[in-house]
C-alpha positions as CSV (number, residue, x, y, z in Angstrom):
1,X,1.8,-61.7,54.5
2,X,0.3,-58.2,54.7
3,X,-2.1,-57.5,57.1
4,X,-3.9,-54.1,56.0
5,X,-6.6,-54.3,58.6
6,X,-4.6,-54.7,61.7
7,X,-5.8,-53.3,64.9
8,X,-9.3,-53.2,63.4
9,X,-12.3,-54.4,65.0
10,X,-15.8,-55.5,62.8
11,X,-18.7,-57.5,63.5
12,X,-20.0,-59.3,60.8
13,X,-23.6,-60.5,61.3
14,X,-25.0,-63.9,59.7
15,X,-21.3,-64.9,59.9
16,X,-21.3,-68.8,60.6
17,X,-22.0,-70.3,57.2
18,X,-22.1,-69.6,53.7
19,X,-20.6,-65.7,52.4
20,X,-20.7,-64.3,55.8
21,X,-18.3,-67.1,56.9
22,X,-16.1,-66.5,54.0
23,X,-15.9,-63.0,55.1
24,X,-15.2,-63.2,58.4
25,X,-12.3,-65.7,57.1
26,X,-10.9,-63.3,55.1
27,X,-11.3,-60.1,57.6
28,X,-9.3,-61.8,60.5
29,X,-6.4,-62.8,57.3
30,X,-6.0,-59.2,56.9
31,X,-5.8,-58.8,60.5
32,X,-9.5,-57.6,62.1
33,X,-10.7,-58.7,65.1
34,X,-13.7,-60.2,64.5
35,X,-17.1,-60.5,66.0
36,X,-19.7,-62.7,64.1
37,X,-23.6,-63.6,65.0
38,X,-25.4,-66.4,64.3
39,X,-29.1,-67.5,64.4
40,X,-29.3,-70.6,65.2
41,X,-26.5,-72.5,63.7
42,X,-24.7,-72.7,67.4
43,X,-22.1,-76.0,66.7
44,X,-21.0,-74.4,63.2
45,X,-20.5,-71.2,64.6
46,X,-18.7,-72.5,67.5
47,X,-16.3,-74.3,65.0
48,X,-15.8,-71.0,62.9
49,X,-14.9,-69.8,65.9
50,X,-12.7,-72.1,67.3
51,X,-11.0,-72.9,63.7
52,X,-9.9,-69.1,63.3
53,X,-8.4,-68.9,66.7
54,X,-6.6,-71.6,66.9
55,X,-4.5,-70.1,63.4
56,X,-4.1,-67.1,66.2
57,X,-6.5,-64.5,65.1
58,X,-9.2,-63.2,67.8
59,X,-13.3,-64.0,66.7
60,X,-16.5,-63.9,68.9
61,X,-19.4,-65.3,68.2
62,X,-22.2,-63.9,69.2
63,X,-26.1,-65.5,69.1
64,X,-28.5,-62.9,67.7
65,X,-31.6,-63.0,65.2
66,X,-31.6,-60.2,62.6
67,X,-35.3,-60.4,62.8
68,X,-35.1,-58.6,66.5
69,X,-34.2,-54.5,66.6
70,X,-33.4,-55.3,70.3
71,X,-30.7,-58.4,69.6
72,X,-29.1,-56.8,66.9
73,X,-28.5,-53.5,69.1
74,X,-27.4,-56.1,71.9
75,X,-24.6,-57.7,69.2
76,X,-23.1,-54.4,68.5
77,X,-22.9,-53.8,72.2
78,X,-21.6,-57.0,73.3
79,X,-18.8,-56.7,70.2
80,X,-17.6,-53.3,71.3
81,X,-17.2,-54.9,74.5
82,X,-15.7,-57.9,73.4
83,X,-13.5,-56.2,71.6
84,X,-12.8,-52.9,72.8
85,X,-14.5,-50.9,69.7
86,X,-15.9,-51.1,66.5
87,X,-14.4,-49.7,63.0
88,X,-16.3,-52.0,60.6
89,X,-19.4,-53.2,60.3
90,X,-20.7,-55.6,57.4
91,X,-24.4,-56.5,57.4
92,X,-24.3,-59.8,55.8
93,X,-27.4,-61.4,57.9
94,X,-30.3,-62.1,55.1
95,X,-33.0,-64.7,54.4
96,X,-34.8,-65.2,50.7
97,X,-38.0,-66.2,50.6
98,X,-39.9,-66.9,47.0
99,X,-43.4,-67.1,45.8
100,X,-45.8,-65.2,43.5
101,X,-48.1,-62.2,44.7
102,X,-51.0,-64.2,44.5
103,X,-49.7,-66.4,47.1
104,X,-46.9,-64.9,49.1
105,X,-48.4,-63.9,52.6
106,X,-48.1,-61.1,54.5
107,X,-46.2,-62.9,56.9
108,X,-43.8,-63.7,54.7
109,X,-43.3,-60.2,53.6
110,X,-42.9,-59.2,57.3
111,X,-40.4,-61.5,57.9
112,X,-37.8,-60.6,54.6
113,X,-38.7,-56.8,56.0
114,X,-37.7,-57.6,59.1
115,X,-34.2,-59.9,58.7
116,X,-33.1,-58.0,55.2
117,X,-33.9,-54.4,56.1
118,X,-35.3,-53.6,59.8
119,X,-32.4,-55.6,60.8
120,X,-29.9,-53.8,58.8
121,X,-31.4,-50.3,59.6
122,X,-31.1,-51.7,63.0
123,X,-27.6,-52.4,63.0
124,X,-26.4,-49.5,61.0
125,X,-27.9,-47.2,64.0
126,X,-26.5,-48.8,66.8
127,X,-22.9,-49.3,65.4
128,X,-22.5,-45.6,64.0
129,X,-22.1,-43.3,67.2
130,X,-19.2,-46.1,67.6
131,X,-17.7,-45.6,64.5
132,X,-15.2,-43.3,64.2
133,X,-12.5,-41.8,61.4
134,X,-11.8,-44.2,59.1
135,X,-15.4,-46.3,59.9
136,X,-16.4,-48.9,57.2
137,X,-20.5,-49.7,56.8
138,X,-21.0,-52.7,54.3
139,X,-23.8,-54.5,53.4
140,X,-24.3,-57.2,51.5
141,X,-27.3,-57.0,49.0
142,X,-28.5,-58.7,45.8
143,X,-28.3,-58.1,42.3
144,X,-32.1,-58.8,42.3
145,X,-32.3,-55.7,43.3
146,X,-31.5,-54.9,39.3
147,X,-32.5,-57.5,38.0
148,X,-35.4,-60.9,38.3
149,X,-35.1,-63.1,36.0
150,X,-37.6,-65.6,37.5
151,X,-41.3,-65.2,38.9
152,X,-41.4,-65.5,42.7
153,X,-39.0,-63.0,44.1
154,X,-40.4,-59.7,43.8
155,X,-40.3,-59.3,48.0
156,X,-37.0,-60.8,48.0
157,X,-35.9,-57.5,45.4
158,X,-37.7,-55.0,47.3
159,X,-35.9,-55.9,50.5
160,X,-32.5,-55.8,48.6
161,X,-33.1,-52.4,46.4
162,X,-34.0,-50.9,49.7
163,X,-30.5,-51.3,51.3
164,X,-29.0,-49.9,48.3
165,X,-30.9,-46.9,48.7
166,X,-30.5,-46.7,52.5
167,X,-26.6,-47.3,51.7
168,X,-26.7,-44.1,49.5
169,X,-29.1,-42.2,51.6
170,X,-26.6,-42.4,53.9
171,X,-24.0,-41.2,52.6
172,X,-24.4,-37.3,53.2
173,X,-24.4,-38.0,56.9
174,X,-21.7,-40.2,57.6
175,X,-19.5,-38.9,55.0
176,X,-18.4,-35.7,57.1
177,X,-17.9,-38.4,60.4
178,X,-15.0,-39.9,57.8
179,X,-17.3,-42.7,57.7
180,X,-18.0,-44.7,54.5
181,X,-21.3,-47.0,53.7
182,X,-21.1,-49.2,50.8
183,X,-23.6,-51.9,48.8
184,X,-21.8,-55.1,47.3
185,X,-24.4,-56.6,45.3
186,X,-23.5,-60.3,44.5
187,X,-25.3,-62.8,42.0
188,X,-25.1,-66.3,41.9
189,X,-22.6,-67.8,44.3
190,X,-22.0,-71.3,45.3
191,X,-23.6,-72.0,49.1
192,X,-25.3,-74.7,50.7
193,X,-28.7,-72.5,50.3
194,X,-28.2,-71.3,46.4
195,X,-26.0,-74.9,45.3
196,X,-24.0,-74.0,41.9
197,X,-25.3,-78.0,40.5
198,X,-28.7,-79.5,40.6
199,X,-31.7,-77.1,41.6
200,X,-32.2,-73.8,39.1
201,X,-28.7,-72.9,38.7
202,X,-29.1,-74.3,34.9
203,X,-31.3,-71.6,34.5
204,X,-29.4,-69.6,36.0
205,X,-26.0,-69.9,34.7
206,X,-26.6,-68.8,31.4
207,X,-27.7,-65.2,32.9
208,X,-23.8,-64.9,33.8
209,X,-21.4,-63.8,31.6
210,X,-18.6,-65.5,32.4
211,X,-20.4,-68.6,32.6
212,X,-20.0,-69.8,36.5
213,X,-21.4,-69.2,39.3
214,X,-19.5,-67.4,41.7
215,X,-17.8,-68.7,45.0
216,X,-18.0,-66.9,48.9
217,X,-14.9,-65.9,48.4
218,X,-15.7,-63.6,45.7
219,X,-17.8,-61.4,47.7
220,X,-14.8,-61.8,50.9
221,X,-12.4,-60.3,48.6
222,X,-14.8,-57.4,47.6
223,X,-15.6,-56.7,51.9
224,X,-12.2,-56.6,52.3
225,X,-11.5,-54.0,49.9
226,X,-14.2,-51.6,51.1
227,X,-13.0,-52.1,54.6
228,X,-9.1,-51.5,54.0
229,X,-7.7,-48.2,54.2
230,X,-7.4,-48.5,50.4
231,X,-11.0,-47.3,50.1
232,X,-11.5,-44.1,52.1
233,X,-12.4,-42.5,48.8
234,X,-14.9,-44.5,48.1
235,X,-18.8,-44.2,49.6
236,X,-22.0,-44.7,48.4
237,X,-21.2,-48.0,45.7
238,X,-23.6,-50.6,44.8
239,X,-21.3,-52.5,43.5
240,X,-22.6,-55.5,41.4
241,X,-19.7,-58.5,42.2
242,X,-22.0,-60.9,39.7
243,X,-20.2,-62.3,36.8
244,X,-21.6,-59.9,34.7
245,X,-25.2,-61.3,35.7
246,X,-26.6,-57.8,35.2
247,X,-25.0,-56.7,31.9
């Protein structure tokens, strides 16, 4: 069993549940370290938690909400304590919120701002002067950020096309640190929130090419490619892991 991440530490935020558990799965597999935060979800994350190291690898999880600049910087500080440094950081932590313009409230815009971009922004900042050679930035957008194929989600695109660009906006600056940022940009995928049977995913599933929707582990395996040393040459992807949802 190869372990290409060993002696790596990362801090995958919104890791409990859904994707961001998948990922943290698959990161302490290849051998990371892992810090995780959580919202709310205290008793799953605690099991996540416990599950992974009692196979032996090393996980923290760590309560913080995205929404909050000042919890966010706390996570990255209490990871890098926890364990001793950080060389990846994945921004998985995202909420979706739906409705038209004519009655999607200004509150609810502040809130997706807040969770799907102030909160990456925020933990981007904190987590670079940590990063050294060899640093991984990840996050995890949308393909709605290319495409809508439904009224109601307009907000839920703006947050997720803005990442993209902040992911390649960045790239100029972090490139010379040897540090690279990336955008994995899944569609449909099979969680508790966006259920692959029953709810729109009829309407959705003939928008994908290869006719399924896709499963957490899909996106794990992408993270896990950005972060390994396999791709120091690459920086400043939005990389559409969709099924061909986008073609």
């Amino acid at each position: 069993m190869t372990t290409p991440l060993a002696g790596r530490r990362a801090l995958v935020t919104g890791g409990s549940r859904g994707i961001g558990a998948e990922i943290v799965r698959r990161l302490v597999a290849d051998g990371a370290a892992v810090a995780f935060t959580y919202q709310s979800s205290a008793q799953t994350a605690r099991a996540l938690a416990d599950e992974l190291v009692a196979a032996g690898g090393k996980v923290v999880a760590i309560q913080a909400d995205s929404a909050d600049a000042d919890a966010v910087a706390a996570a990255i500080d209490e990871t890098v304590a926890a364990l001793g440094g950080l060389d990846i950081l994945v921004n998985n932590a995202g909420i979706a919120l739906a409705g038209t313009i004519d009655e999607f409230s200004l509150e609810d815009f502040d809130r997706l701002l807040a969770v799907n971009v102030r909160g990456v922004y925020a933990a981007i900042q904190r987590a670079v002067p940590h990063l050294g050679e060899g640093g991984r930035i990840i996050t995890i957008g949308s393909v709605n950020a290319d495409r809508v194929p439904m009224n109601g989600l307009a907000v839920y695109a703006l947050t997720k096309a803005a990442v993209a660009g902040l992911s390649r906006g960045l790239v100029r600056e972090l490139g010379p640190r040897g540090i690279t940022i990336n955008t994995i940009q899944p569609g449909p995928v099979a969680t508790d929130m966006n259920p692959e049977v029953g709810g729109f995913s009829d309407q959705v599933r003939p928008f994908i090419a290869v006719g399924r929707y896709g499963q957490p582990r899909d996106i794990a395996s992408a993270v896990a490619y950005l972060a390994s040393p396999e791709a120091s040459y690459v920086t400043g992807v939005t990389w559409n892991v969709d099924g061909g949802f986008v073609i």
